[in-house]
C-alpha positions in Angstrom: 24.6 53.3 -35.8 25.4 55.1 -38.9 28.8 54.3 -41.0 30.3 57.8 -39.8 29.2 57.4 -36.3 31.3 54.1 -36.1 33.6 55.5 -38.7 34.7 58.3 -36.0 34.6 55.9 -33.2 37.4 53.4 -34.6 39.7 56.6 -35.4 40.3 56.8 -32.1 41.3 52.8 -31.9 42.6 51.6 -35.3 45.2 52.6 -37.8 44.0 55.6 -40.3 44.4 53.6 -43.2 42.5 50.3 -41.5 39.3 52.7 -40.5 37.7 52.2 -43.8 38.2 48.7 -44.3 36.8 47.8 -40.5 33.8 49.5 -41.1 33.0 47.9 -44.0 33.0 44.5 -42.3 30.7 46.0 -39.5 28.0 47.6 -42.1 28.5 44.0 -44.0 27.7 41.5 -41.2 25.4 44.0 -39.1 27.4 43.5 -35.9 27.4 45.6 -33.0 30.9 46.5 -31.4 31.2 47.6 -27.9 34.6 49.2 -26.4 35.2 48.0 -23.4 37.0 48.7 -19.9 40.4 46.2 -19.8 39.4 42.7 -19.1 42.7 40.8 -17.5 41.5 37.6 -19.1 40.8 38.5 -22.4 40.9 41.0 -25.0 37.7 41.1 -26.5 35.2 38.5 -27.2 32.3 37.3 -30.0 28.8 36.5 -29.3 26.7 35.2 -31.7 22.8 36.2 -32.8 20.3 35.4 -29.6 17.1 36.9 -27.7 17.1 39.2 -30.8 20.4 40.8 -30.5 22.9 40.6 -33.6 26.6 39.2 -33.8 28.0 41.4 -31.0 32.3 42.0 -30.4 33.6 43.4 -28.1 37.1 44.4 -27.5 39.6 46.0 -25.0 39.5 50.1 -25.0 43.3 49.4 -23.6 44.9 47.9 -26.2 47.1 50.0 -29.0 46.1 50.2 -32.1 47.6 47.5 -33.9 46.8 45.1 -31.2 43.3 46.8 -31.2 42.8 46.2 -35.3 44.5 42.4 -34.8 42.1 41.2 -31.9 39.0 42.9 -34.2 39.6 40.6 -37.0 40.1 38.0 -35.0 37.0 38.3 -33.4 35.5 38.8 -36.9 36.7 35.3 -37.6 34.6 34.0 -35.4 31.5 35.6 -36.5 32.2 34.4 -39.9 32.9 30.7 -38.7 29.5 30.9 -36.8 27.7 32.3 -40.3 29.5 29.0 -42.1 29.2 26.8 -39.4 26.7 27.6 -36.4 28.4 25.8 -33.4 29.6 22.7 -35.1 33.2 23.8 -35.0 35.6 23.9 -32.5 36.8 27.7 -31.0 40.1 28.2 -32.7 39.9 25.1 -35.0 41.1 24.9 -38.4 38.1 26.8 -39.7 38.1 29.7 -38.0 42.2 29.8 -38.7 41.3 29.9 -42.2 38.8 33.0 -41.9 41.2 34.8 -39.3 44.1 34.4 -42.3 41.5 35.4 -45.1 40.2 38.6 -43.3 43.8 39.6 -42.3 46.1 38.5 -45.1 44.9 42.2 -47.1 45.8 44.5 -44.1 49.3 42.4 -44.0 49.3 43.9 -48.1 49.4 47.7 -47.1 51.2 50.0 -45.3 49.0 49.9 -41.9 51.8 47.8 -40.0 55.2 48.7 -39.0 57.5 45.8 -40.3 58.2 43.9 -37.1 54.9 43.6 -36.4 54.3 42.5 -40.3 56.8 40.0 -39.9 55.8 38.7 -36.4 52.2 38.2 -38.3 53.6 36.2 -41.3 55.1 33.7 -39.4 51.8 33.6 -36.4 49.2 33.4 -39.1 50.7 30.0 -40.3 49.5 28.2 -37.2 47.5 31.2 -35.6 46.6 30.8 -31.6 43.1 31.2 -29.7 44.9 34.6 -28.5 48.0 37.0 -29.6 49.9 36.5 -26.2 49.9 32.7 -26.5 52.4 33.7 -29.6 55.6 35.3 -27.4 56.9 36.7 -30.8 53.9 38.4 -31.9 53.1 39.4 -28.0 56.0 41.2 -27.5 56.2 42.9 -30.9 52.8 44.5 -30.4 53.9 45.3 -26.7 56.8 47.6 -27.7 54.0 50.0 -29.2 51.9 50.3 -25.7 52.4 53.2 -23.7 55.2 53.4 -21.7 54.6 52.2 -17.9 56.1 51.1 -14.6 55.9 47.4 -15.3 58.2 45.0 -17.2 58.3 41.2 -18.4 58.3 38.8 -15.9 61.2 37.0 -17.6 63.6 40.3 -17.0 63.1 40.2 -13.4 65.5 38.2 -11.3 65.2 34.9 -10.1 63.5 35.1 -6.2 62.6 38.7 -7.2 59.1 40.2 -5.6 56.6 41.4 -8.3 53.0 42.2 -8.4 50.9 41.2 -11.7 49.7 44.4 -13.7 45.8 44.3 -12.5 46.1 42.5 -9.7 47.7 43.2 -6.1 48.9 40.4 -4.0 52.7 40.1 -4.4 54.5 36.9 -6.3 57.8 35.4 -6.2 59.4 34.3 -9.6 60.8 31.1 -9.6 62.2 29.3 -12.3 61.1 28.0 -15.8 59.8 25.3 -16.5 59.7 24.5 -20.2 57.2 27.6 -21.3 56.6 28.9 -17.7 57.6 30.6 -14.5 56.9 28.9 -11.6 55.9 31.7 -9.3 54.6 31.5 -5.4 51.9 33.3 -4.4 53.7 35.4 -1.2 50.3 35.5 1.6 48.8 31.5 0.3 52.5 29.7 -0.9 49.9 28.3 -3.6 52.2 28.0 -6.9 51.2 29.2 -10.2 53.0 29.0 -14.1 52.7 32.5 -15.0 53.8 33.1 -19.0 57.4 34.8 -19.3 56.1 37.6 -21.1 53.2 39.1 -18.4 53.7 42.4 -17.3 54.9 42.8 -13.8 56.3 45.7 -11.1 58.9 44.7 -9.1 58.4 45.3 -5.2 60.2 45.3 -2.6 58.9 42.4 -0.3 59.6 44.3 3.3 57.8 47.6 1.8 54.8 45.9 0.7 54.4 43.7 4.1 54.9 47.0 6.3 52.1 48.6 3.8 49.7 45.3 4.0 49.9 45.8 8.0 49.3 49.5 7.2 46.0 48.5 5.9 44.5 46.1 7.7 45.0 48.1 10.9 43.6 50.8 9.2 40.2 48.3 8.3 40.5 47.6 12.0 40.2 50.9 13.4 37.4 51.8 10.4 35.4 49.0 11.8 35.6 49.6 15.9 
């Protein structure tokens, strides 16, 4: 793909003022990015050179712009560990923290972040995590610039209060915290699970959702006679 082609394409992802600057680290190390749908468990990925493909990244169509541009680099990071150091280094080690801090420390030295976000940077590249939400600061900085939505933190709910995961369906009660984590109950199983205080959640109400989960299964009944 041709440096306008991809130059066009991150317009519509990144910053104005970071366009530039992430193409030139595509055209340099030859790698092939790939927008994708939102993955719940990630928010984008790096795979290395194999069967003939080059470095490929991809990354999350969903995410704004600054959280787009941050989880690029970071993916970057990796592909520039792998060129120093094939597979002999761990993930996230102390490596690949140094190349994520090299490749974003000069975006950190113009205007293409607000100042929260600057901020929440500084102090998150010191010690940076395998990903941006395992840093609460940094996580809920770059939230306040998604679009607005129906779902909150699971931390502002009430205690005992019903909520559904964004992305998934079955319905959750929030329990308490335990040192970094909710202890929440899965509603239909009673299986338990430590869900970070920042996820993004919609509060339900826990008669409504049973009368609609009867709804439906009669429904699947009556589709099946």
């Amino acid at each position: 793909m041709k440096r306008e082609a991809i130059s066009t394409i991150f317009q519509k992802y990144v910053p104005t003022s970071a366009v530039d600057d992430c193409v030139d680290l595509i055209v340099k190390y030859h790698v092939a990015i790939t927008i994708t749908r939102e993955r719940m468990t990630k928010q984008g990925d790096y795979r290395a050179p194999h069967a003939g493909h080059h470095h490929r990244i991809s990354v999350n169509h969903n995410l704004n712009q600054y959280a787009f541009l941050i989880t690029f680099i970071h993916e970057i990071a990796h592909l520039v560990t792998f060129n120093q150091h094939r597979h002999k280094t761990e993930a996230h080690g102390a490596e690949w923290k140094q190349n994520f801090r090299h490749l974003l420390i000069p975006f950190l030295h113009s205007n293409i972040f607000p100042d929260d976000i600057k901020i929440a940077l500084v102090s998150y590249i010191a010690n940076p995590a395998a990903a941006t939400c395992n840093d609460l600061h940094l996580y809920e900085t770059l939230l306040r610039y998604d679009k607005p939505s129906d779902y909150v933190f699971l931390k502002d709910i009430p205690h005992g209060a019903f909520f559904i995961l964004k992305g998934y369906k079955d319905v959750f009660i929030r329990g308490e915290l335990l040192r970094k984590n909710f202890m929440c109950r899965l509603l239909n199983s009673q299986r338990e699970y430590k869900i970070t205080p920042l996820a993004q959640v919609r509060q339900v109400d826990a008669q409504e959702e049973k009368v609609r989960e009867v709804i439906v299964e009669k429904m699947e009944t009556i589709l099946t006679l």
